[in-house]
PyMOL Python script that loads the backbone (N, CA, C, O; Angstrom):
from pymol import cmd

cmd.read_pdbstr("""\
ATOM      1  N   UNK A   1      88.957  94.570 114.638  1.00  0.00           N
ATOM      2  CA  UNK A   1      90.282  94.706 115.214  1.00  0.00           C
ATOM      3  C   UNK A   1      90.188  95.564 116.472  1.00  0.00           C
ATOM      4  O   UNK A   1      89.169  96.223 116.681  1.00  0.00           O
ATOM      5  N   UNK A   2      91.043  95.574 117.170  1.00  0.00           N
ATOM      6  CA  UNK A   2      91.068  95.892 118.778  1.00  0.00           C
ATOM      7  C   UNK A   2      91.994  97.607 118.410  1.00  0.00           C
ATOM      8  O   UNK A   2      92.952  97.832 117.670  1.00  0.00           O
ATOM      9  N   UNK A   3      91.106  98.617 119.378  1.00  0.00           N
ATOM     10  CA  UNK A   3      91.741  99.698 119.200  1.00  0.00           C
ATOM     11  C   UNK A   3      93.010  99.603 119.646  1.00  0.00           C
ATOM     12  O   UNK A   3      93.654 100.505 119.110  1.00  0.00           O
ATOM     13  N   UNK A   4      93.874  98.779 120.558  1.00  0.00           N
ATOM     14  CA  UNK A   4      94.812  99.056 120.506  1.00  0.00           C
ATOM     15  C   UNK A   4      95.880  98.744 119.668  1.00  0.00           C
ATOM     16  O   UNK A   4      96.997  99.255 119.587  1.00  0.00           O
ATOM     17  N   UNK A   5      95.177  97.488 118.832  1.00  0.00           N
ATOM     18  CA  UNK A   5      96.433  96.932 117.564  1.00  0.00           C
ATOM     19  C   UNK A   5      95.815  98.456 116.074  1.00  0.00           C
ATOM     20  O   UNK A   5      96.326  98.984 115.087  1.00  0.00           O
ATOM     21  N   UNK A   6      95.267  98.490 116.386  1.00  0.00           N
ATOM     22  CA  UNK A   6      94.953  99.883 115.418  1.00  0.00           C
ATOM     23  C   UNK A   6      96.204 101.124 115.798  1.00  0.00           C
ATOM     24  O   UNK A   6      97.176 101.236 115.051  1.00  0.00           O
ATOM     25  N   UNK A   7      96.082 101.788 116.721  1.00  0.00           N
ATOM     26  CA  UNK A   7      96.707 102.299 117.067  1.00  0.00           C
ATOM     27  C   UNK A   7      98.163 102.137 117.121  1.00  0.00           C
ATOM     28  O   UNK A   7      98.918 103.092 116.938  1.00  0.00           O
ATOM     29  N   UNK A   8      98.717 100.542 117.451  1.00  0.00           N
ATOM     30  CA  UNK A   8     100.145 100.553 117.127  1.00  0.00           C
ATOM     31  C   UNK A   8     100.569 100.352 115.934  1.00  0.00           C
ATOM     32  O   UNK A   8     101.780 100.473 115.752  1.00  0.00           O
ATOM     33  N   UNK A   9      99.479  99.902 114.510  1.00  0.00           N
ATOM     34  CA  UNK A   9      99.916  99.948 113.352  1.00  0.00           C
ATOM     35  C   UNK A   9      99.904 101.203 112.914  1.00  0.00           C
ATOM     36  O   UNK A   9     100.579 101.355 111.896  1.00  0.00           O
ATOM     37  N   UNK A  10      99.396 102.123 113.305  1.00  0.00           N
ATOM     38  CA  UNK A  10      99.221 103.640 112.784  1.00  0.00           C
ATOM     39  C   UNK A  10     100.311 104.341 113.547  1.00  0.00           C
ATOM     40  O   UNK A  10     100.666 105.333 112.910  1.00  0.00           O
ATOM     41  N   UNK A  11     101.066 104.181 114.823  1.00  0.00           N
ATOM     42  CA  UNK A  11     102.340 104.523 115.166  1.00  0.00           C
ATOM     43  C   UNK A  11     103.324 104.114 114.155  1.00  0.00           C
ATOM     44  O   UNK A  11     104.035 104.857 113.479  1.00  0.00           O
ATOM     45  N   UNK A  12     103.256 102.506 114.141  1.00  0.00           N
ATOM     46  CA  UNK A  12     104.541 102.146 113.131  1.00  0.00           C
ATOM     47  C   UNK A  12     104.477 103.167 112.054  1.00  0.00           C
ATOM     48  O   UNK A  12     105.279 104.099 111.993  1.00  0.00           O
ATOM     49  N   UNK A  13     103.395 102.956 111.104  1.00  0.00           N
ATOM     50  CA  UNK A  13     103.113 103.305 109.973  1.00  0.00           C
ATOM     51  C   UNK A  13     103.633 104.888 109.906  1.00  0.00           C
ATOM     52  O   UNK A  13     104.135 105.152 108.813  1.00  0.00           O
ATOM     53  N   UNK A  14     103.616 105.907 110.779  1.00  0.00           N
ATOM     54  CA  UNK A  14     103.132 106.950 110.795  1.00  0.00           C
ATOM     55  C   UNK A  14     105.397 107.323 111.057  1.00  0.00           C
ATOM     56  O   UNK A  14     106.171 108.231 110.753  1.00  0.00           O
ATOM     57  N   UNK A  15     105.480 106.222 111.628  1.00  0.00           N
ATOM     58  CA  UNK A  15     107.172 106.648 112.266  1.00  0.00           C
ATOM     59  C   UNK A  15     107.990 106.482 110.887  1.00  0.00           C
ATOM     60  O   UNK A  15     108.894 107.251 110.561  1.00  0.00           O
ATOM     61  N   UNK A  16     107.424 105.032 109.874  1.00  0.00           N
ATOM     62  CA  UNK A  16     107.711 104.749 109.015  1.00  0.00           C
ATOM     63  C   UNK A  16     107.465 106.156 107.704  1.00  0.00           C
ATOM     64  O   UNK A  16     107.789 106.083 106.518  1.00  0.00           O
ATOM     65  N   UNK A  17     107.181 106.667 108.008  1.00  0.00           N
ATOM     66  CA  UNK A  17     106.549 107.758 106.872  1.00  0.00           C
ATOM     67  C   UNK A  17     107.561 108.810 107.639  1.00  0.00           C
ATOM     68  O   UNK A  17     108.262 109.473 106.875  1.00  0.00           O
ATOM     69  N   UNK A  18     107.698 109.007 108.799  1.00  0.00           N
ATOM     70  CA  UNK A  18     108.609 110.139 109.012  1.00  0.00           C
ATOM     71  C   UNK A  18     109.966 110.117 108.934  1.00  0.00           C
ATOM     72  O   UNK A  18     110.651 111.124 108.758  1.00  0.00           O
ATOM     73  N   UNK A  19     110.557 108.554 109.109  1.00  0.00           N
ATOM     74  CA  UNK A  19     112.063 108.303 108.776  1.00  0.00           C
ATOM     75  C   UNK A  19     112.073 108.678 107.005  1.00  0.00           C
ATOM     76  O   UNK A  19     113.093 109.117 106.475  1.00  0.00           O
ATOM     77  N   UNK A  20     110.984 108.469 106.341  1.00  0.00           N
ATOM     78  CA  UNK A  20     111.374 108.493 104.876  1.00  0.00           C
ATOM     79  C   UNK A  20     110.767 109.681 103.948  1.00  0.00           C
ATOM     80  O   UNK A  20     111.046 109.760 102.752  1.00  0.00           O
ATOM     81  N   UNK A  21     109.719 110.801 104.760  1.00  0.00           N
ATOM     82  CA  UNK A  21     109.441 111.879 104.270  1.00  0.00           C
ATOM     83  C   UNK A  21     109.874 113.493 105.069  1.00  0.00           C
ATOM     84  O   UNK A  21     110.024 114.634 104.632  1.00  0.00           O
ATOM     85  N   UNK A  22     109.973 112.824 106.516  1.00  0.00           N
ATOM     86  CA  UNK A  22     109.732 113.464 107.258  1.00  0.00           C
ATOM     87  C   UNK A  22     108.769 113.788 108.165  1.00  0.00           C
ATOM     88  O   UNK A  22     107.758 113.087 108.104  1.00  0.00           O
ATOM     89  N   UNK A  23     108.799 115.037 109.362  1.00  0.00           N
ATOM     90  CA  UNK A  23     107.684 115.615 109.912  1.00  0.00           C
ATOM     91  C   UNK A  23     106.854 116.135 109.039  1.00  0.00           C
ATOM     92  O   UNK A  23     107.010 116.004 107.825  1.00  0.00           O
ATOM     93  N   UNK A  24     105.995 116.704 109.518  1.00  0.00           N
ATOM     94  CA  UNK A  24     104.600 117.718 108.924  1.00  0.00           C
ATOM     95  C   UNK A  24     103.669 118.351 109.444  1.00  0.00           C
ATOM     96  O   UNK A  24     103.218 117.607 110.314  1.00  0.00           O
ATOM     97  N   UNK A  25     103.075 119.345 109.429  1.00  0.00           N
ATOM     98  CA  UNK A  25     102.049 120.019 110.239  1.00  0.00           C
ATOM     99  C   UNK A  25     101.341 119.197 110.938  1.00  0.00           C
ATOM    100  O   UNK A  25     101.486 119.039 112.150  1.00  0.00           O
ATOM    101  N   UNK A  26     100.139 118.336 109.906  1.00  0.00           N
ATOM    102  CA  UNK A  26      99.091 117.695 110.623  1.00  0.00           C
ATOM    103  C   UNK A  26      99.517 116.272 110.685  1.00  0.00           C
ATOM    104  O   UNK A  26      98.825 115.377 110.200  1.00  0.00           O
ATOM    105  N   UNK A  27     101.158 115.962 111.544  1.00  0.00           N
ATOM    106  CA  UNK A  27     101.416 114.591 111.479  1.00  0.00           C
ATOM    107  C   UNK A  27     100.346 113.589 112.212  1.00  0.00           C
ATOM    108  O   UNK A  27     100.059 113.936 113.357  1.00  0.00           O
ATOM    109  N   UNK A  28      99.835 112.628 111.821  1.00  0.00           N
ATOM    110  CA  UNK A  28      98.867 111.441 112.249  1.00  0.00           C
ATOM    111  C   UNK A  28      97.240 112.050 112.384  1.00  0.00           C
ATOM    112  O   UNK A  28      96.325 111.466 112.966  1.00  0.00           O
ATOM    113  N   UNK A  29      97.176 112.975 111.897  1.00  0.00           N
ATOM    114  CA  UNK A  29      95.629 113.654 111.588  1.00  0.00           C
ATOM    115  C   UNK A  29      94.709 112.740 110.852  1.00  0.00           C
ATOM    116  O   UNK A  29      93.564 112.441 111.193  1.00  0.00           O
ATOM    117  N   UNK A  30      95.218 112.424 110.028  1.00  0.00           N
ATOM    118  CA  UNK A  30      94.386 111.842 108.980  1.00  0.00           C
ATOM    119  C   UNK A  30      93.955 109.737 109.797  1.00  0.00           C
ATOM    120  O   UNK A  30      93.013 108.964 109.624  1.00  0.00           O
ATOM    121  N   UNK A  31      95.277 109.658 110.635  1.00  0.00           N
ATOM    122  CA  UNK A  31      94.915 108.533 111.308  1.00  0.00           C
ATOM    123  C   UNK A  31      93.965 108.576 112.484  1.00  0.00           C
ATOM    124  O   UNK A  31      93.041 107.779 112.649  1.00  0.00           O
ATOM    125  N   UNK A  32      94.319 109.721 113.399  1.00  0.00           N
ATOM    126  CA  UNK A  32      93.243 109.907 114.272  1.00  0.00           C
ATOM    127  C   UNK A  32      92.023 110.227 114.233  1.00  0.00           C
ATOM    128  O   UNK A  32      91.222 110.142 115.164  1.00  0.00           O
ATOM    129  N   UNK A  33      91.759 110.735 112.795  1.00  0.00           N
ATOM    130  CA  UNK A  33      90.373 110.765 112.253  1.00  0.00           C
ATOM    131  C   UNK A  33      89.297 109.669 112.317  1.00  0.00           C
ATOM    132  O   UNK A  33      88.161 109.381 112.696  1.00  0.00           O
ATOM    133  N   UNK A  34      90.821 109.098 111.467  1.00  0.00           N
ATOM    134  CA  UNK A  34      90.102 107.580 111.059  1.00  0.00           C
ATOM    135  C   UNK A  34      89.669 106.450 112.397  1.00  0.00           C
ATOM    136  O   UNK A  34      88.789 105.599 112.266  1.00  0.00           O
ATOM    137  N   UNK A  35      90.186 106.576 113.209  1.00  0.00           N
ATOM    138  CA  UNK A  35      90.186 106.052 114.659  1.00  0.00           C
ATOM    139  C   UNK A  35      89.260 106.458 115.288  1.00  0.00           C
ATOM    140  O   UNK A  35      88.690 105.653 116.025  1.00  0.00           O
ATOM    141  N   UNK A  36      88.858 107.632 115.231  1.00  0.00           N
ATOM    142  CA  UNK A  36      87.493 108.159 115.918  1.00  0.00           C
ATOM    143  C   UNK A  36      86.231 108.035 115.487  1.00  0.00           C
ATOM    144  O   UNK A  36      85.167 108.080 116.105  1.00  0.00           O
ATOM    145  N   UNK A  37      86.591 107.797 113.810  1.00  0.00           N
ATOM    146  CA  UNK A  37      85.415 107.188 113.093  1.00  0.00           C
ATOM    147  C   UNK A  37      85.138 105.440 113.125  1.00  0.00           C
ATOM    148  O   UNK A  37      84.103 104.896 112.742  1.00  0.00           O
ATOM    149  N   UNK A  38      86.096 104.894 113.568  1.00  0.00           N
ATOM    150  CA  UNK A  38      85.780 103.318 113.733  1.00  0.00           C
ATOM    151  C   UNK A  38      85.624 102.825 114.830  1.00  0.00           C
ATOM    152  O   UNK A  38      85.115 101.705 114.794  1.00  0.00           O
ATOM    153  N   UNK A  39      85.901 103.285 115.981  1.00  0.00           N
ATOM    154  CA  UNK A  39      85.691 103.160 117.406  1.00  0.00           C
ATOM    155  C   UNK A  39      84.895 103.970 117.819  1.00  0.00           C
ATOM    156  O   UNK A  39      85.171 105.119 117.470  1.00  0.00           O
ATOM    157  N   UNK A  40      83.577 103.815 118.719  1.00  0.00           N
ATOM    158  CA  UNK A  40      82.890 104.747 119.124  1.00  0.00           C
ATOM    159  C   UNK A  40      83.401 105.224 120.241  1.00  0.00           C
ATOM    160  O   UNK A  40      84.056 104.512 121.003  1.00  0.00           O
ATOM    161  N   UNK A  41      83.211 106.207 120.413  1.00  0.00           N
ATOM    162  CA  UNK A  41      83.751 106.959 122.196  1.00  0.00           C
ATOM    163  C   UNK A  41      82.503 107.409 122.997  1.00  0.00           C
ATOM    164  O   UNK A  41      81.304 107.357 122.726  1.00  0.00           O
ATOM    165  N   UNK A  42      83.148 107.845 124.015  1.00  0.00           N
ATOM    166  CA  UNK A  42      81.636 108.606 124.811  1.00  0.00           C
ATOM    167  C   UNK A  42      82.283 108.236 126.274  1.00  0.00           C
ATOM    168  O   UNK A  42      83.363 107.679 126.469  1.00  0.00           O
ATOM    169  N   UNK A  43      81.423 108.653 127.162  1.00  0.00           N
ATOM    170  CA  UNK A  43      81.571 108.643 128.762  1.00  0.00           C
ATOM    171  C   UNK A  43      81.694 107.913 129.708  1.00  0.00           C
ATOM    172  O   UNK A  43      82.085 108.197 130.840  1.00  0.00           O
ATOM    173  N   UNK A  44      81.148 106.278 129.013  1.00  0.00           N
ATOM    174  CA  UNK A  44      80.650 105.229 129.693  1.00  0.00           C
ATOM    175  C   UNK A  44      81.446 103.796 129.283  1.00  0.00           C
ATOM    176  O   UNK A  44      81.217 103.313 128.174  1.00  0.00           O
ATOM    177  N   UNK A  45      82.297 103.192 130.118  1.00  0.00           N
ATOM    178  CA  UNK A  45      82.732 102.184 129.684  1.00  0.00           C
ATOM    179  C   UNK A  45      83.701 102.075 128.557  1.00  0.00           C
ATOM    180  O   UNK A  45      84.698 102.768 128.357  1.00  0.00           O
ATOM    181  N   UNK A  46      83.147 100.900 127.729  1.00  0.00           N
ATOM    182  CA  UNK A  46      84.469 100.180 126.552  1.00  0.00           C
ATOM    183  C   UNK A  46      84.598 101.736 125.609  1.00  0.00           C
ATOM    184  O   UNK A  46      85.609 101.867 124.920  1.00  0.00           O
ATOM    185  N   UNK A  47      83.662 102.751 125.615  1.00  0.00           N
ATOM    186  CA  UNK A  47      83.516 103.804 124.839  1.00  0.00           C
ATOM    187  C   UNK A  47      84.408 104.983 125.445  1.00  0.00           C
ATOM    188  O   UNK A  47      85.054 105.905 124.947  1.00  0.00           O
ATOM    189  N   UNK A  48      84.168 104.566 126.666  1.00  0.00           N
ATOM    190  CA  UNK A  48      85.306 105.926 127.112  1.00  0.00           C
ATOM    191  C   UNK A  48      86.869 105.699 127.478  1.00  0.00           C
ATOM    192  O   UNK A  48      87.617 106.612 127.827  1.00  0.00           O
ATOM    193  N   UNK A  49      87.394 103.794 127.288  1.00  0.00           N
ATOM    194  CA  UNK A  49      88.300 103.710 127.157  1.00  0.00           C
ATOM    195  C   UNK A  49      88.760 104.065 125.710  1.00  0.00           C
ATOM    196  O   UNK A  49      89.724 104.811 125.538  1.00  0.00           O
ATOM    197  N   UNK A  50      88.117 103.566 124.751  1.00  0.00           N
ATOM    198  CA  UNK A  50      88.553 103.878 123.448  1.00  0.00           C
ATOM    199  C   UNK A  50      88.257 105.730 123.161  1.00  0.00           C
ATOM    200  O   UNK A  50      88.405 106.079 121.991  1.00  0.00           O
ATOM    201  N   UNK A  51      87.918 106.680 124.034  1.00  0.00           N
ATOM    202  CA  UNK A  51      87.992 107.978 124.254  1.00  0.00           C
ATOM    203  C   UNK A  51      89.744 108.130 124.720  1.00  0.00           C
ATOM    204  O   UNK A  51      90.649 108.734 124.145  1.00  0.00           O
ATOM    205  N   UNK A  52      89.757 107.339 125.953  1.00  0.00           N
ATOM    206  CA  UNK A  52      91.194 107.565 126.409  1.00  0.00           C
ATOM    207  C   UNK A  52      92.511 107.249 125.582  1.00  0.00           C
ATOM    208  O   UNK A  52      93.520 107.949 125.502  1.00  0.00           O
ATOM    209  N   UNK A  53      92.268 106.091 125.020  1.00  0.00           N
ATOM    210  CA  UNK A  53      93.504 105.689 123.902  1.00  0.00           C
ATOM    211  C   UNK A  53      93.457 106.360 122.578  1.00  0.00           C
ATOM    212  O   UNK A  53      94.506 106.315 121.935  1.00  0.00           O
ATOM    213  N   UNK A  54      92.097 107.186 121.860  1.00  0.00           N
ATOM    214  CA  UNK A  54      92.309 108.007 120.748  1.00  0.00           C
ATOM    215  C   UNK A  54      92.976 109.122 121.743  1.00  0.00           C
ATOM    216  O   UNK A  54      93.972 109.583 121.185  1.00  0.00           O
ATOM    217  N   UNK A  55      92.755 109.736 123.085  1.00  0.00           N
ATOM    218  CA  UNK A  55      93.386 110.692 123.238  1.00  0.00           C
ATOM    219  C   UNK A  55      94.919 110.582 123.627  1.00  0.00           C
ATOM    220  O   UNK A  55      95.598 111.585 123.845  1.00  0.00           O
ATOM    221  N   UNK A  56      95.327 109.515 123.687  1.00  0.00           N
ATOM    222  CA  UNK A  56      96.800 109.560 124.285  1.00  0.00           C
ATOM    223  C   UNK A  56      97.195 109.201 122.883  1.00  0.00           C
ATOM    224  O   UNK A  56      98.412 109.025 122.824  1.00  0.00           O
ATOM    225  N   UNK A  57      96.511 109.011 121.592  1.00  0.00           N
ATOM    226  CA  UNK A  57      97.624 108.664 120.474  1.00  0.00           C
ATOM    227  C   UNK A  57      97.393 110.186 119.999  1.00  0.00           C
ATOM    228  O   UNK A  57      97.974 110.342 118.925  1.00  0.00           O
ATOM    229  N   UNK A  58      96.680 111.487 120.469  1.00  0.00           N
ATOM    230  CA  UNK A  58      96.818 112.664 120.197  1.00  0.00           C
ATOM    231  C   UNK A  58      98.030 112.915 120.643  1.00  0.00           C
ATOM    232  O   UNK A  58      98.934 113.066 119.821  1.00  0.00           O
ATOM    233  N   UNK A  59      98.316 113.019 122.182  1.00  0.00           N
ATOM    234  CA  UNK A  59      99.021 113.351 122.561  1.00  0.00           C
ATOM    235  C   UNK A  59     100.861 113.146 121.969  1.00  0.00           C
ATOM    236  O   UNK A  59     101.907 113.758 121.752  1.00  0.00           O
ATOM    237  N   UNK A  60     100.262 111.914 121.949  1.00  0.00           N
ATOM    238  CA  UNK A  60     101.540 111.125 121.203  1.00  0.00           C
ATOM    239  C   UNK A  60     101.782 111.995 120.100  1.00  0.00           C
ATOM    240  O   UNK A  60     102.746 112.752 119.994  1.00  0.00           O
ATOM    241  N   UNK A  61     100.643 111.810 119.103  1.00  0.00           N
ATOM    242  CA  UNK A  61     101.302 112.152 117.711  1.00  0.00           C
ATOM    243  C   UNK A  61     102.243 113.692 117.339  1.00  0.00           C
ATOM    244  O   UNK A  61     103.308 113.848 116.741  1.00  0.00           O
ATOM    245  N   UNK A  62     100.841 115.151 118.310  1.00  0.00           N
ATOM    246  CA  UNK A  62     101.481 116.225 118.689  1.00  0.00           C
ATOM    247  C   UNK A  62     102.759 116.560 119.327  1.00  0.00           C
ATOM    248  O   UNK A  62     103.181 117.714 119.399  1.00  0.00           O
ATOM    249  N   UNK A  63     103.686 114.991 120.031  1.00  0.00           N
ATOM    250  CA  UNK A  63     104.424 115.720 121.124  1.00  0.00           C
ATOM    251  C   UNK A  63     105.635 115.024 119.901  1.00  0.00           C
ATOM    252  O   UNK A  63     106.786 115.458 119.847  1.00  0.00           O
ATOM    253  N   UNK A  64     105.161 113.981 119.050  1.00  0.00           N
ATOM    254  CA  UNK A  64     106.474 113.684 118.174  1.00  0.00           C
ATOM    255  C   UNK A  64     107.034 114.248 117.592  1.00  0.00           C
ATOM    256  O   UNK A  64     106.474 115.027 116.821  1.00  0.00           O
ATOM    257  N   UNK A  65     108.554 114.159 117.646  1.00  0.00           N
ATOM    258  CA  UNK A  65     109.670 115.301 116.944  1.00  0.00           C
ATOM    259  C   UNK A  65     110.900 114.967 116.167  1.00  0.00           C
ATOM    260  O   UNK A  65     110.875 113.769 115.884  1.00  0.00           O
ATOM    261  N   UNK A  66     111.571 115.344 115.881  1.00  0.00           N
ATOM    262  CA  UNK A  66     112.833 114.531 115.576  1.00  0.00           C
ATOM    263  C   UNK A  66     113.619 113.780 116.341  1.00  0.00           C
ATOM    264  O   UNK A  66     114.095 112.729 115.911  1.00  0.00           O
ATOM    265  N   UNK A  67     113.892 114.310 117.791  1.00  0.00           N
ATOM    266  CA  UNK A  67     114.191 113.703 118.929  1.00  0.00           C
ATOM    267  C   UNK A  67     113.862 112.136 118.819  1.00  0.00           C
ATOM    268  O   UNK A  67     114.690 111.234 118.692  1.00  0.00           O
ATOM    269  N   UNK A  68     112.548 112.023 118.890  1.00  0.00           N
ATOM    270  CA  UNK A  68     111.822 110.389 119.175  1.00  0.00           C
ATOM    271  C   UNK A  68     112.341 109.355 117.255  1.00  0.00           C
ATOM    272  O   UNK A  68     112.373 108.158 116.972  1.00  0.00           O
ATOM    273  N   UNK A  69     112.611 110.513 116.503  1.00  0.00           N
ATOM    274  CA  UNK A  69     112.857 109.510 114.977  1.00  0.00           C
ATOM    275  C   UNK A  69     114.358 109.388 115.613  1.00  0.00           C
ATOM    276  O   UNK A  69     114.643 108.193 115.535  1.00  0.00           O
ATOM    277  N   UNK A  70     115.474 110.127 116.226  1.00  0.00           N
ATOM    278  CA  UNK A  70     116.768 109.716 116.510  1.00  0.00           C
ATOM    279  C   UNK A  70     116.781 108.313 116.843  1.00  0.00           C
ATOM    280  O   UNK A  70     117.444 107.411 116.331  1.00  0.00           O
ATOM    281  N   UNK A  71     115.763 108.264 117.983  1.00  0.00           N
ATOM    282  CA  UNK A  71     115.847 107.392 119.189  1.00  0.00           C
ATOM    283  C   UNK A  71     115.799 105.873 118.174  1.00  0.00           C
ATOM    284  O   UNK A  71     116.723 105.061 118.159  1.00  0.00           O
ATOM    285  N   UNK A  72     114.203 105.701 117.175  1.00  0.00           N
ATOM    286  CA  UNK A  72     113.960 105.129 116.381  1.00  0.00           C
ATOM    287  C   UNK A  72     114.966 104.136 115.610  1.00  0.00           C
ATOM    288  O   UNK A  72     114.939 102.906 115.630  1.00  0.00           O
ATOM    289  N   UNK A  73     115.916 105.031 114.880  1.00  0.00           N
ATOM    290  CA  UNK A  73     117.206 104.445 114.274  1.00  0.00           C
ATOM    291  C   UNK A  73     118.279 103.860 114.585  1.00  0.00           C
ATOM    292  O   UNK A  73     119.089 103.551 113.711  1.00  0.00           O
TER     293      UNK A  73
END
""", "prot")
cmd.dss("prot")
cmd.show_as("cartoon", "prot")
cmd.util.cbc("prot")
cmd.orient("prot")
């Protein structure tokens, strides 16, 4: 599967878990783990794009708040 359909099922998934549990400390930790372990990264090429898209679903996941679940509903 293509890191980026990875990544938007682990958004859904992850928005879906916050409309119905809530936020949490380490929200999408356990997904970005998993993303860094199935895609290789590094400096060079298809590796350092899939560097750039695990880092913008960091960004993402850290900057999500209640604000973005309003928007959601």
């Amino acid at each position: 599967m293509k890191i980026e359909n990875r990544i938007k099922q682990y958004k859904n998934k992850l928005i879906k878990k916050a409309l119905k549990t809530g936020l949490y400390e380490n929200f999408g930790d356990l997904e970005e783990r998993k993303l860094r372990e199935e895609f290789k990264t590094g400096y060079m090429g298809e590796e350092r794009k899939n560097m750039d898209l695990i880092d913008s679903f960091f960004k993402w996941r850290i900057s999500f708040d209640d604000n973005d679940l309003k928007e959601v509903v």
